[in-house]
C-alpha positions in Angstrom: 137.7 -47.1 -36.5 135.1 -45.6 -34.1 136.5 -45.2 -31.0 133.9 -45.9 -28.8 131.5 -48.8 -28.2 129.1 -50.6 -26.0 128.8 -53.7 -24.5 126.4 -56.5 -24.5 125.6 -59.2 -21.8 124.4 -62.6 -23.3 123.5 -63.7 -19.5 121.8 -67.0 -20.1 120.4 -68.2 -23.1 118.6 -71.4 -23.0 121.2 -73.9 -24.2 122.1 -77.2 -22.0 124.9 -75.2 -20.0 123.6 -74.8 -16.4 125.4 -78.7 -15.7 128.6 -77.0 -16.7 129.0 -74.2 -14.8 127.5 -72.6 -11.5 127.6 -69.7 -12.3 124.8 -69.7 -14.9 121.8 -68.4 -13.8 118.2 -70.6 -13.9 115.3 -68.8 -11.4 114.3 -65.2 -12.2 115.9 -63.9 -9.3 119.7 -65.3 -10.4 118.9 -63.9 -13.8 118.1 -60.6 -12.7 120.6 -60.8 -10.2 123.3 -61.8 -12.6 122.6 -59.4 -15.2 122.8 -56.4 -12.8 126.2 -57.3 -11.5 126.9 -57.5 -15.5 125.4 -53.8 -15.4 127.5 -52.5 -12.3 130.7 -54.2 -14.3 130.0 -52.1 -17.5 127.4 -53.5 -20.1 125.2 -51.0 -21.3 122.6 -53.9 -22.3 121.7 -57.2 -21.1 120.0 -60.0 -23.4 117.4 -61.8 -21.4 116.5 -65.4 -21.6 114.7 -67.2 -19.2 114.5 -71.1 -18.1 112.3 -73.1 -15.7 113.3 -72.6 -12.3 112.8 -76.3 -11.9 114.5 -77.8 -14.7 117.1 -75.2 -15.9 115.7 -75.8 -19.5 114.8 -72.8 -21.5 111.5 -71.3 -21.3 109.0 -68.6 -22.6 106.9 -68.0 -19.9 105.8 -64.4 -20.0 105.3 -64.8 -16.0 109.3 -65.6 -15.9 110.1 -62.4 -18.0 108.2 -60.1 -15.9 109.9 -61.4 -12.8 113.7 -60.7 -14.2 112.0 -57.4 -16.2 110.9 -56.0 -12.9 113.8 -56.8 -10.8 116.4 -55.0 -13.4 114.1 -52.0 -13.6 113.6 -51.4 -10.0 117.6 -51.9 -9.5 120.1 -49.3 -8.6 121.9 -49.8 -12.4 120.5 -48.2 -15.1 120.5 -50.6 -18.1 119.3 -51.3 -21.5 117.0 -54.3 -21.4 116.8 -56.5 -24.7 114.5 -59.7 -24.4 115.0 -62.9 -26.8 111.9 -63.4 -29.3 114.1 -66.6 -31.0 112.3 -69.0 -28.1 109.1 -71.1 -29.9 111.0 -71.7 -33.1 112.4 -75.1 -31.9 112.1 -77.9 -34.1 113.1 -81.2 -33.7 113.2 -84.1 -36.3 112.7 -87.6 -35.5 115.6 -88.9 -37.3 116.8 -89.2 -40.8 114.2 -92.0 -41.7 111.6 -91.1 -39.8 111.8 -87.1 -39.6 108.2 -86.8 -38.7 106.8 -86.4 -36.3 108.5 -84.1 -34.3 110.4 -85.3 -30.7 110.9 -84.2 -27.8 112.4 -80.4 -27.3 110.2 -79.3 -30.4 108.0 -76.0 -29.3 106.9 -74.1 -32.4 104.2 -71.6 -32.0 102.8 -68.2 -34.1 104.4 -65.7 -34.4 102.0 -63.5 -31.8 102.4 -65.6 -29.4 106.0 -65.6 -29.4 106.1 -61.9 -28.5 103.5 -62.0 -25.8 106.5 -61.4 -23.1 107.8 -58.8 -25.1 103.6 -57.1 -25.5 103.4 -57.5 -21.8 106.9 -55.8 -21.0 108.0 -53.5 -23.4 111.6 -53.8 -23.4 113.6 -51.6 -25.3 115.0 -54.3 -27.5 113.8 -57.3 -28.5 115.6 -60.3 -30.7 114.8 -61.2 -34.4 116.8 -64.4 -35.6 116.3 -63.5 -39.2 116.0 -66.8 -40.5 116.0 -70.9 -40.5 119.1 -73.1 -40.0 120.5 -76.2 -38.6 121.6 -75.2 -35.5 124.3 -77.0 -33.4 126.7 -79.6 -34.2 125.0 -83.1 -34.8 121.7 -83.9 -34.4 117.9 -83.0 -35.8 117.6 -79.5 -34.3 116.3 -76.9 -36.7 115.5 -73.3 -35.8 112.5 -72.2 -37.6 112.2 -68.6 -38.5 109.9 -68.5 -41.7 109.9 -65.5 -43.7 106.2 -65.0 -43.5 106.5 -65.8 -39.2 109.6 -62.8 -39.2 107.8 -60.3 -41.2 104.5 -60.7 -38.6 106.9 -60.4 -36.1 108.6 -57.1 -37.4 105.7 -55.1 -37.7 104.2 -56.3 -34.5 107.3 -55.1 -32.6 107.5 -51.7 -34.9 104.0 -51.1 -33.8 104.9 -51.7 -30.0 107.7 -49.2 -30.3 110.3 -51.4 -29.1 113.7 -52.1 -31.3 114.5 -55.4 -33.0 117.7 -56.0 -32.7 118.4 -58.7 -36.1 120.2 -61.9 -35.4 122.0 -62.6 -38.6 123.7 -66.2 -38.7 125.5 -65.8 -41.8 125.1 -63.8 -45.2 121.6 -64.7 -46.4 120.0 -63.2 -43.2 121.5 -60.3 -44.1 119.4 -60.6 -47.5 116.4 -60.9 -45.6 117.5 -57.6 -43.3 117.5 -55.5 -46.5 113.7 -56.7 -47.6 112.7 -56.2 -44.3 114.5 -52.6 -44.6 112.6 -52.0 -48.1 109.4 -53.1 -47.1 109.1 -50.8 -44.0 108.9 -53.5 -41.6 112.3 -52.0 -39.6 113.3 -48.6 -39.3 116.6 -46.4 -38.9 118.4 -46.9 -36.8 119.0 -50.7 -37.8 120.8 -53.2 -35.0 122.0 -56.0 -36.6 124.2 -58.7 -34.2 126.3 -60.7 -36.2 126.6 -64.4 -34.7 129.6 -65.9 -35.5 131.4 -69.3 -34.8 128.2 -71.2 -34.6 128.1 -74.7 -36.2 126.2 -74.5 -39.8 126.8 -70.7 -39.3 129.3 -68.6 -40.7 132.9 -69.3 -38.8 134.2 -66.3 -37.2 137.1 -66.2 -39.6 138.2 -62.1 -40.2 137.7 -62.8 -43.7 134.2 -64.2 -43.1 133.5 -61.4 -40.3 134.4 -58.2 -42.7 132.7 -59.6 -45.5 129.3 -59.6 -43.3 130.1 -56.2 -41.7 130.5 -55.3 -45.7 126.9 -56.5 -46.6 125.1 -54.3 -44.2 122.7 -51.6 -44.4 124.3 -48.5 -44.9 124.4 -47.0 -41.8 123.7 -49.9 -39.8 124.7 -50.1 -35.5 125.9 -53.5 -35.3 128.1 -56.0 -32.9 129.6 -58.9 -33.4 130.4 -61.9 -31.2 131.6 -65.7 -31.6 131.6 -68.1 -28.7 133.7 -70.6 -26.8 137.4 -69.4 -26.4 136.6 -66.7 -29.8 134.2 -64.9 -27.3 137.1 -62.7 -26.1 139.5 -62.5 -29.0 136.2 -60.9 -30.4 136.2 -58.2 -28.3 138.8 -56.6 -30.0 137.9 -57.8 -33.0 134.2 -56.5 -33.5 135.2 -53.0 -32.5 138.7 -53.3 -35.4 135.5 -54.1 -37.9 133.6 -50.9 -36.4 131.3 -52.3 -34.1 130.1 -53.4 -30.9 130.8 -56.3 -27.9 128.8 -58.7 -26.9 130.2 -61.4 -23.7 128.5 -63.5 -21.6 127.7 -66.7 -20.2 125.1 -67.5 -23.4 128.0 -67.6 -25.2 131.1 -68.6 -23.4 131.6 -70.3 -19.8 135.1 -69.0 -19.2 137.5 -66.9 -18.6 140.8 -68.5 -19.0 141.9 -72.2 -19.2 139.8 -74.2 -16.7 138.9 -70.4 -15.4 134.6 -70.6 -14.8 133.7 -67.2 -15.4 130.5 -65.0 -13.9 129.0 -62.7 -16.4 130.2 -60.0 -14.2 133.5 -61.5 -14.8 133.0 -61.7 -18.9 131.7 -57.9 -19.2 135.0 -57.1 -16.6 137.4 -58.4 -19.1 135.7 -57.0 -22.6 136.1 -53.7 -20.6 139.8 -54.3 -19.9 140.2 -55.2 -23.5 138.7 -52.2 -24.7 140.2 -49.5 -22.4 143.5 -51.1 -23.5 143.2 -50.5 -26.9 142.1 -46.7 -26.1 137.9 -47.1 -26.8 135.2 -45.9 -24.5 133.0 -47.8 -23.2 129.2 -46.0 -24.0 127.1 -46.0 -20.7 123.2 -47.4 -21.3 121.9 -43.4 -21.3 124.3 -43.2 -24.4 122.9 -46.5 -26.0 119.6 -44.9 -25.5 120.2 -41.6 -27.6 122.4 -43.8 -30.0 119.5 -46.1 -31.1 116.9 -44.0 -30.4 115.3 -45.9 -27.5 112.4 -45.7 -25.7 113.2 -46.6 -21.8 110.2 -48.2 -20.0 109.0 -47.0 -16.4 109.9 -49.3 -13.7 
């Protein structure tokens, strides 16, 4: 077991969640506010989405990114800043009849163009769901990540110098993690984030999770999360597998039974967990040296 791990803020994410619970941020300014407070409370990275201010719907807009990008850089907090590139792989069929064409909520662009936020910003991480699936219980949602759209997208953000950190969904995205490994598209040190607990996803069963933590890369920094009520129980879990923690309000709403949680609140608890079962929590600076980082000027 390594005894010492770092934490992850999830602190919006773009699902339908803003109805449910106050305390999720929409405008740039809540964003960034929210995951500073999630920096001050001990998460050594935040995972930025961003949504219309108008709406609360997820969006891509490079203009929204720079806003929450700026704001967290010219903070007080030092903290690791890791931006989405899963938005513009949403796919939506028009039923099982008539599948096409697509409906409503369907925004599927090139693979350039879903980096531009992260050419314009250079964060220091940026997401790579590393591949397609039906996503969500019900429905015709698909989220499209071709193999030809992820490997444009891998050596675009290797040549900007920023890390992909790989979103594996269940075991054959790990498959595509090694040929992106043996093909020089991602280099050492590899961050892989195993999502678990999703619907059409691999359940966050222990069996399930150790079996994925035993098809990585040798040598590969990973964490691990599940959502809902697992988001917590998986604190403890992910670092008993040998990894890292990822919380927040992307993921999980609350804190307790009928307990609406900040992300503040989330990253609070994971560091209560931890402490209590004797593993340090790595500041961002420590992050930065552990996945070789490049940290961007405010």
């Amino acid at each position: 077991m390594d005894f010492q791990a770092f934490i992850t803020c999830a602190v919006t994410g773009a699902g339908d969640t803003t109805t449910k619970s106050p305390h999720v941020p929409v405008t740039p300014l809540q964003i960034a506010g929210s995951a500073i407070d999630a920096a001050r409370a001990g998460a050594a990275i935040v995972h930025i989405h961003v949504r219309d201010p108008q709406t609360g719907v997820g969006a891509r807009g490079t203009d929204l990114y720079a806003e929450v990008v700026e704001r967290i850089r010219d903070a007080d907090v030092d903290v690791v800043v890791n931006l989405t590139a899963g938005m513009g792989g949403d796919l939506v069929f028009g039923g099982d009849e008539q599948p096409l064409p697509p409906v409503g909520g369907t925004d599927l662009v090139g693979a350039t163009e879903r980096l531009d936020h992260v050419r314009a910003l250079l964060p220091e991480i940026c997401t790579l769901d590393c591949g397609t699936m039906n996503f969500a219980s019900g429905g015709d949602y698909v989220m499209v990540n071709t193999p030809a759209a992820l490997r444009s997208m891998a050596a675009q953000v290797k040549e900007l110098g920023v890390r992909p950190e790989l979103e594996v969904f269940d075991t054959g995205h790990l498959v595509f993690v090694k040929e992106l490994l043996a093909d020089g598209l991602i280099e050492d040190p590899v961050l892989v984030q195993l999502c678990m607990g999703i619907a059409y996803g691999a359940p966050d069963d222990p069996a399930t999770l150790l079996s994925m933590v035993g098809l990585l890369p040798p040598g590969a920094v990973f964490s691990a999360f599940s959502i809902g009520r697992m988001q917590l129980p998986y604190v403890a879990m992910a670092v008993l597998a040998g990894g890292n923690v990822r919380v927040g309000l992307e993921d999980n709403l609350y804190s307790g039974p009928r307990q609406l949680a900040t992300n503040a609140d989330l990253v609070a608890r994971a560091v209560t967990i931890l402490e209590g079962m004797n593993v340090r929590v790595q500041s961002a600076p420590e992050v930065r040296e552990r996945l070789m980082l490049t940290k961007r000027a405010p």
